[in-house]
N, C-alpha and C positions, 0 to 999 in steps of 0.2 A: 510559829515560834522557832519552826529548827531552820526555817530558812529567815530568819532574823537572826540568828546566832550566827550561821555560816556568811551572812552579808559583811557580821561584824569582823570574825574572823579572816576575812578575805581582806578586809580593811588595816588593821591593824593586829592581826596572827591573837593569840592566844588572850595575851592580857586586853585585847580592843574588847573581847565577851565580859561583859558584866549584867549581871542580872536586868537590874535597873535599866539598864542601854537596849537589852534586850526585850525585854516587856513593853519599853516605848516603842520599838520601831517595830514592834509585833503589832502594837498597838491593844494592847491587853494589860489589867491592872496585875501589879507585880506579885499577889499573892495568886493571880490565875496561873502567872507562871509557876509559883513554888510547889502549888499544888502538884502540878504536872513534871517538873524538874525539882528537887532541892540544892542541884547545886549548879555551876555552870560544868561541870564535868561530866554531869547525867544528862545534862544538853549537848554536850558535843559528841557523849558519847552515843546517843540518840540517834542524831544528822550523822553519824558512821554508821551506824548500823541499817539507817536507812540507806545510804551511798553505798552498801555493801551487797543488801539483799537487790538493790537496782544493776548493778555491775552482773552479780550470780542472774537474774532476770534476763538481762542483754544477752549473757552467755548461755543459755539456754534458749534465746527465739535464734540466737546465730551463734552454734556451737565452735569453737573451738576446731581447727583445721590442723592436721597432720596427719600421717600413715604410722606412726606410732605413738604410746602414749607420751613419751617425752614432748615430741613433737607438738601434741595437743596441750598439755600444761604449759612448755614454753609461750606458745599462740595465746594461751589464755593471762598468763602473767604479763606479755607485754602487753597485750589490752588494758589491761588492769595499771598498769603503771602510766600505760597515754594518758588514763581518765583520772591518775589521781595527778599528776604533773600538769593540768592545766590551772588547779588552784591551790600551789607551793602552801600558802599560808593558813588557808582550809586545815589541810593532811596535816601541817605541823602542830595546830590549836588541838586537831583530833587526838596525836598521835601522844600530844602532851598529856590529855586526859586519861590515853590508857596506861600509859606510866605510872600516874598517880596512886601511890598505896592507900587508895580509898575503898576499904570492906562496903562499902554502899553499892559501889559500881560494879561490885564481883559480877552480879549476875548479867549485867550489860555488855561486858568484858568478853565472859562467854558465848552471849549470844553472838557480836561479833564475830569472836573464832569460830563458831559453828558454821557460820556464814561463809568464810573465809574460806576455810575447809572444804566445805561442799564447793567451791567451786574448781578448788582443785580434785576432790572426788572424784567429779562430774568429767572432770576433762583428764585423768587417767583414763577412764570408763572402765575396758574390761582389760587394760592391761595394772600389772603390776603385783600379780596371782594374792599368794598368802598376804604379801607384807604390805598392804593399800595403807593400813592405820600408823603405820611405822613412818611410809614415804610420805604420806600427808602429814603426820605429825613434822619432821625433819622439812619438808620444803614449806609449810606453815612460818616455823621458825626462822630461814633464810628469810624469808621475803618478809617477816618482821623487822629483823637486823638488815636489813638491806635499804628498807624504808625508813629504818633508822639511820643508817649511815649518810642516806639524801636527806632528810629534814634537816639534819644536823651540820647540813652543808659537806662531809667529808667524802660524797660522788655525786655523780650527774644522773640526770633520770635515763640517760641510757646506758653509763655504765652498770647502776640501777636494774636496768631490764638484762643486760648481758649476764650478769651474777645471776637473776634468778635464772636464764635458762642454759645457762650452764649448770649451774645447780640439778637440775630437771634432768637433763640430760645422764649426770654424774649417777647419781642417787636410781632413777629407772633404771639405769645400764646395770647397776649394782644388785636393783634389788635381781632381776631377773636372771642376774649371773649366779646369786647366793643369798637362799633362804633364809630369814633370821629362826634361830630356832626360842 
């Protein structure tokens, strides 16, 4: 079902997902899908969060390279940006779903961001002393606005990847210069 949604999405971006389009080319009757989805947003936000914990996966059998932790988040967000810039229209139907002010999707929302997070965690490692929750919350949010700014057409996936590890860079140099208290 989620890669019949992402097939559609890749076709024709956000509005190509319709239940019905998507139940057929799952080839499952459309109440098997409600069951499991009620809407198409809880389907796309599905197939992200599965594309999300697969990315954190990759970057844990082949960690993130630098000699500091900026350097390792940088490595890790532009991975993250190769893989989501090979299906523009995917990341835009996704990205439209977490938008949505739909109370239903909260908790799918979050698990995304958990995901997300952890991978930036993971590729801090042991740098970033006190303020790890601070710098992951803060470069989280970059690289939401950032992915924002590429869906929506207003930069390129590499200016894209430059932001975020500029970003990376800004934000580690900072926390390690001054402690938030």
């Amino acid at each position: 079902m989620l890669a019949a949604a992402t097939g559609l999405a890749a076709e024709g971006g956000y509005e190509a997902v319709q239940m019905r389009d998507v139940a057929a080319r799952a080839e499952v009757a459309l109440g098997t899908l409600y069951r499991h989805y009620s809407s198409k947003d809880q389907l796309l936000l599905a197939a992200l969060g599965e594309q999300a914990e697969t990315l954190r996966d990759r970057l844990q059998s082949r960690p993130p390279r630098g000699a500091t932790a900026a350097d390792r988040v940088s490595d890790a967000l532009r991975r993250a940006c190769r893989a989501l810039e090979r299906e523009p229209r995917v990341i835009a139907a996704m990205m439209t779903a977490m938008w949505a002010p739909d109370a239903a999707t909260a908790a799918m929302k979050r698990d995304v961001d958990t995901t997300l997070r952890a991978i930036i965690t993971s590729a801090i490692a042991d740098g970033g002393g006190d303020n790890v929750d601070d710098i992951v919350r803060v470069l989280g949010a970059v690289w939401f606005t950032a992915l924002s700014h590429w869906v929506n057409g207003m930069s390129t996936a590499v200016q894209m990847a430059n932001d975020l590890e500029r970003a990376a860079h800004l934000v580690l140099r900072e926390a390690d210069a001054t402690p938030l208290r």
